[in-house]
N, C-alpha and C positions, 0 to 999 in steps of 0.2 A: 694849225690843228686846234680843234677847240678841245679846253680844259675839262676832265669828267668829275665830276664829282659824287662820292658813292653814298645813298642814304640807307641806314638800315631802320627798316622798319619802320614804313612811313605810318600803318595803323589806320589812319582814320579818313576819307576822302574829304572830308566836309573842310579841312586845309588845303585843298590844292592848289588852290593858289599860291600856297609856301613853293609849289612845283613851278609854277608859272614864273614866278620870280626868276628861280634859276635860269629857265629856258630863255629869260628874256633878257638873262644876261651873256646870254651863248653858251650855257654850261651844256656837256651830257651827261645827264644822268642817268644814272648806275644804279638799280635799286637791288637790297639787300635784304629778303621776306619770305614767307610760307607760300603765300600765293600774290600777282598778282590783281588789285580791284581793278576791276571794268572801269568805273570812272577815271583813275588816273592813269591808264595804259596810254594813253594817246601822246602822255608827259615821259616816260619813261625809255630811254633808249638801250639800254642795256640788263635786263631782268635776269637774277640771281638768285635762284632757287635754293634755299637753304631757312635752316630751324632756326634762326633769330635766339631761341631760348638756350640753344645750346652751344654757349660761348665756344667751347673748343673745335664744334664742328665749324663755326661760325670763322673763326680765325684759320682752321685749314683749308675750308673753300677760299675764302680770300687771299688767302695767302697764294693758293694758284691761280686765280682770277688773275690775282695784280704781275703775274708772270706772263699770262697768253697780252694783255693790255691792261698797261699802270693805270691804277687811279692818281687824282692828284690833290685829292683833298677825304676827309672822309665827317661826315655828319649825322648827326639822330634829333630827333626836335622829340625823346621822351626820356623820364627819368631812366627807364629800366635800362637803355645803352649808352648811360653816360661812362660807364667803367667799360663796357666792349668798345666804345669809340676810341677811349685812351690807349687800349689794349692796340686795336686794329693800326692807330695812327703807332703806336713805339714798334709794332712789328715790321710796318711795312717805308716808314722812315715819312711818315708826313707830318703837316700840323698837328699839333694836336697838347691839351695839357698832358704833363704826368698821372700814372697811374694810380701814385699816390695822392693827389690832388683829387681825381675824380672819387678815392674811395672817400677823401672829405668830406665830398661836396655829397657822395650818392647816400651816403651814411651820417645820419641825423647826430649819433654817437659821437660820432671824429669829427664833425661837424664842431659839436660843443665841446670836446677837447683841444683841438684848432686854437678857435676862439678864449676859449679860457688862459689857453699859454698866451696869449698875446694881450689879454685885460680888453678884448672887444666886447661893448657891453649886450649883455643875454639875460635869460632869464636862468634862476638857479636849476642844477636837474640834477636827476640821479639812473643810472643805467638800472633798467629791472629785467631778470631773467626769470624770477618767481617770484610766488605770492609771496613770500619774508621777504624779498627783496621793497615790492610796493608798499609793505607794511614800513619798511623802515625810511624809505621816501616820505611818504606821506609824513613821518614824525620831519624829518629835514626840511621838506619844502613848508608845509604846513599846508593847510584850506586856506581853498579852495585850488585844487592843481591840474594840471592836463597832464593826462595816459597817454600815449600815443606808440604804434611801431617805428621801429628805426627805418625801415626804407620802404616805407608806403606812401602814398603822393596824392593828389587831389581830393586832400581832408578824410583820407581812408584810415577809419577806425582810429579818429580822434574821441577823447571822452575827458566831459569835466567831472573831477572827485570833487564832490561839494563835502562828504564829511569822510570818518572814516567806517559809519557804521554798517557800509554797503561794500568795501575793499574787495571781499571774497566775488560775490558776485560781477560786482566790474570786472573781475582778475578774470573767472571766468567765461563772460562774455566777449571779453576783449581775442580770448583763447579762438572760440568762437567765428567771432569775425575774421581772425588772420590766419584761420583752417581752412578756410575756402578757398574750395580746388579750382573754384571758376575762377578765381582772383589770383594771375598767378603774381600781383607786383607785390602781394602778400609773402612771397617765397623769397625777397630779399632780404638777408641776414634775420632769416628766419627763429623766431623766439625770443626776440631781444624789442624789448620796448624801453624807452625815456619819459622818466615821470619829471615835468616842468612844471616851475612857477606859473600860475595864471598871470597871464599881464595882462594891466586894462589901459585902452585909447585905442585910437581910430590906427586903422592897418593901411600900410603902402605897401608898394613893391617898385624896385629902383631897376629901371630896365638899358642893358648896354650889352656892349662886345668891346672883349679884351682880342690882344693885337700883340702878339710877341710882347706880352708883359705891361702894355700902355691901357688901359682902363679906359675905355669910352662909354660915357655915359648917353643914353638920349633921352631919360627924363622918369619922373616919377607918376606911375599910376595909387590913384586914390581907390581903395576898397572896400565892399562891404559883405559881411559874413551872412550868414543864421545864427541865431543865437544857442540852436540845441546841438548844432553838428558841425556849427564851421565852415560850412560848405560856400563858398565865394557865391553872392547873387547879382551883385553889381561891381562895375568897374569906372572911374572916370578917369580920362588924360587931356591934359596934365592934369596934375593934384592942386587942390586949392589949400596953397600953404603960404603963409611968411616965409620970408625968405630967412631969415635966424633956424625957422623951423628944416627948409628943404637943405642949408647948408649944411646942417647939425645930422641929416637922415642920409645925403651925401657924402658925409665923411665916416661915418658908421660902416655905411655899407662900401665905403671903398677899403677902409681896416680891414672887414670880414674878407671880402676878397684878397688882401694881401697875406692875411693869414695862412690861405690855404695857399699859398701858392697859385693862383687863378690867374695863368695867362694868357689862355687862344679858347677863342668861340664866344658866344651869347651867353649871357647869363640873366635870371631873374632871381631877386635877393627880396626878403619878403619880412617885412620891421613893424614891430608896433610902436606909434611914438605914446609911453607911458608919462606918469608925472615926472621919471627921473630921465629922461628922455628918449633918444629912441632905442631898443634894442632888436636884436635880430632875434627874427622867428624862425627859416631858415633861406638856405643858399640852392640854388637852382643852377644846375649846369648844361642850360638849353632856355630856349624863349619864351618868355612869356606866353598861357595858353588863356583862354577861353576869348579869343579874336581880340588882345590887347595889343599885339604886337602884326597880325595880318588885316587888322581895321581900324583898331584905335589909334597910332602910332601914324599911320599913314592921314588918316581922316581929320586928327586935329593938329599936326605939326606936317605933312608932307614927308615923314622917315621915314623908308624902306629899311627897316632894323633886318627883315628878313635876307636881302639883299647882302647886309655887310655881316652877316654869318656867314653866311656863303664864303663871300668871298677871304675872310677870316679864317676861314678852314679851309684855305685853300692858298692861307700864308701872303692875304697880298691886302691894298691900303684901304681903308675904310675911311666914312664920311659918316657921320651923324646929324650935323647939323638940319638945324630945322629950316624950310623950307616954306608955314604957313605958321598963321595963327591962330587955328581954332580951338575950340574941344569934341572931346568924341567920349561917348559912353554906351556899355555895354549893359544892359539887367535883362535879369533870365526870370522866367515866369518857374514857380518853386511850387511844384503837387503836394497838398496837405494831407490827401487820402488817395486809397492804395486801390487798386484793379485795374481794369483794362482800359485804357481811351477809347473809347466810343466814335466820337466827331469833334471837329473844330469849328469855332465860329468867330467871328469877329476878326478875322487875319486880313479880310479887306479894308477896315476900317482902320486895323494899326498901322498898315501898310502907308495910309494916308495922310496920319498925321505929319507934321512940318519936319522936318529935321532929319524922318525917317528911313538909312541907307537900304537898310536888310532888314529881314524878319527872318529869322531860323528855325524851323519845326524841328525840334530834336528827338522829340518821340510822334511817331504818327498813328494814323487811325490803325488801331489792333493792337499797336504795343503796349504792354502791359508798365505798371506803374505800382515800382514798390519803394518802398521809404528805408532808410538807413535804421540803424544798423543792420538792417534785415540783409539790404543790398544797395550796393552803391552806384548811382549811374542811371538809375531808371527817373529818378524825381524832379531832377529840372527838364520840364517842359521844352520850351521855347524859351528865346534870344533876341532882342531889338534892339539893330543898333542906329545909333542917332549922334549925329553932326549938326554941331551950335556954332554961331561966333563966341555966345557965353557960358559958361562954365553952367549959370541957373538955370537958363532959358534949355539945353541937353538935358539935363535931369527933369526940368517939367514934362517935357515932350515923351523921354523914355515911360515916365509913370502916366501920362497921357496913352499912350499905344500898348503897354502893358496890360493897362487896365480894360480895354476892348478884347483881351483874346478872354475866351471862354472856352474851356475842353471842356466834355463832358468824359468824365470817369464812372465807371458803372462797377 
């Protein structure tokens, strides 16, 4: 009989491949969501209608699900159900980490508490609940520092204090931004934001699946930001490091995860290596996203990271090892100004340069194009991704096929 595995909330189609994986390792899948999409029904053997949002209904449908037919694993690949997965798995006796673990990992807070009890190195913070609270940060940390909420995710209503003579204002713009009703990853541990040390040097993220307690790594993705919002534009794997350097980023982030207690599923751990070396920025308790882990991972080392989640949360042996040699990167084309997208042009030509796997349209003709802090999610464009044998010759090629797309924004 083959093994089911339940995902909630898959969210987005443009992964389904993360589905494919499953299906092509004999799993069926269970999904757990508002509705299902037309694109991935074809993947989906057991549709589960139910509020995602609302943890307690979420756990008493499942909890009669798993009575009519057990699940045998259970998974989310988003920040927001890393604490319902913990829930679902201690309720229903499957894989899965503790709930206090997940509130570590989901909560940026307990995150830096974690770490602090154990001397894993971080940047300094201070928890803020109000304006006198960032006023008194700001004197502790000192300038220049980052704002941020405690459980918002994909660089959502990050902000650098460059002095203190704007505080009120950031305070309330920040207010602002994590009121929005559209946004509901804003409603996690809601009111509570972390004022941190700015740290400066080049960002990784260290991507693996823990295994009843054993730490498997498969390797370090090389990152790169925007410099006003943070927001990830590029990605390369593996990372071009010394090896003094990848051991020193590898041993960081396997503290951070022994801290929290981090023992079953994927995880993506995300480090600046500064002058004092690396510290953790924070800890992810799900996979690597913007196609680091469903293109990169596979494209230049032959991993199926996605594959040994699976089967990870489903309590059985995983393999990481690499299987090729190459590199893989990812850069996203980034809208400097705001309105509607008009047309695309030049998608034939990126398409053609050397290296080139995929081209991704992430917003298309009609959708509209608005810049952060305003709103999050409309600004990166487009996605190319590209397979090298070298590390240089990926990054020429991406800024090569990048630089052919042309939106017109009106």
């Amino acid at each position: 009989m083959r093994k089911q595995i339940l995902v909630i909330d898959f969210v987005t189609p443009k992964r389904k491949n993360t589905l494919l994986t499953a299906k092509n390792l004999g799993l069926s899948i269970a999904l757990a969501a508002k509705s299902l999409p037309e694109e991935i029904a074809e993947y989906v053997d057991r549709f589960i209608e139910v509020d995602t949002e609302d943890t307690n209904a979420l756990l008493e449908v499942l909890e009669a699900e798993h009575k009519i037919k057990k699940f045998d694993g259970v998974i989310s690949f988003w920040d927001r159900y890393v604490e319902p997965c913990a829930l679902i798995a201690e309720k229903l006796d499957l894989p899965g980490n503790t709930v206090d673990t997940a509130i570590k990992t989901r909560s940026k807070f307990m995150t830096r508490i974690s770490l602090a009890e154990q001397a894993v190195p971080q940047p300094r913070f201070r928890i803020v609940k109000s304006l006198d609270d960032l006023i008194s940060a700001a004197k502790y940390i000192g300038f220049p520092f980052i704002f941020k909420p405690v459980g918002a995710c994909s660089s959502r209503g990050i902000f650098k204090v460059e002095s203190g003579h704007n505080l009120v204002e950031i305070y309330q713009q920040m207010l602002e931004v994590s009121n929005n009703p559209d946004d509901k990853m804003f409603k996690f541990y809601e009111g509570e934001f972390l004022a941190e040390e700015y740290m400066q040097g080049p960002e990784f993220s260290v991507e693996g699946v823990a295994s009843f307690g054993v730490i498997h790594i498969a390797g370090i993705t090389e990152k790169w930001t925007t410099e006003n919002n943070f927001t990830e534009k590029q990605h390369l794997f593996p990372a071009r490091l010394e090896e003094s350097q990848q051991a020193a980023i590898l041993d960081v982030a396997t503290r951070a995860l022994t801290a929290i207690d981090y023992r079953q599923g994927a995880f993506h751990v995300e480090l600046m290596l500064t002058s004092e070396g690396p510290k953790i920025v924070e800890i992810n308790g799900r996979l690597g996203g913007d196609f680091i882990t469903t293109h990169l991972l596979p494209l230049a080392q032959g991993i199926d990271i996605s594959a040994c989640s699976f089967l990870a949360a489903l309590g059985e042996e995983i393999d990481l090892s690499k299987k090729l040699d190459n590199h893989a990167t990812v850069k996203f084309l980034i809208a400097e100004t705001e309105g509607v997208l008009s047309a695309w042009s030049g998608c034939e030509e990126a398409l053609a340069v050397k290296g080139v796997q995929e081209l991704f349209i992430e917003r298309k003709e009609g959708a509209s194009v608005t810049l952060p802090p305003k709103k999050y999610g409309e600004f990166r464009l487009a996605a190319v991704i590209v397979q090298a044998e070298r590390s240089c010759d990926a990054l020429a090629q991406a800024d090569m096929a990048i630089n052919y797309l042309a939106p017109s924004i009106v």
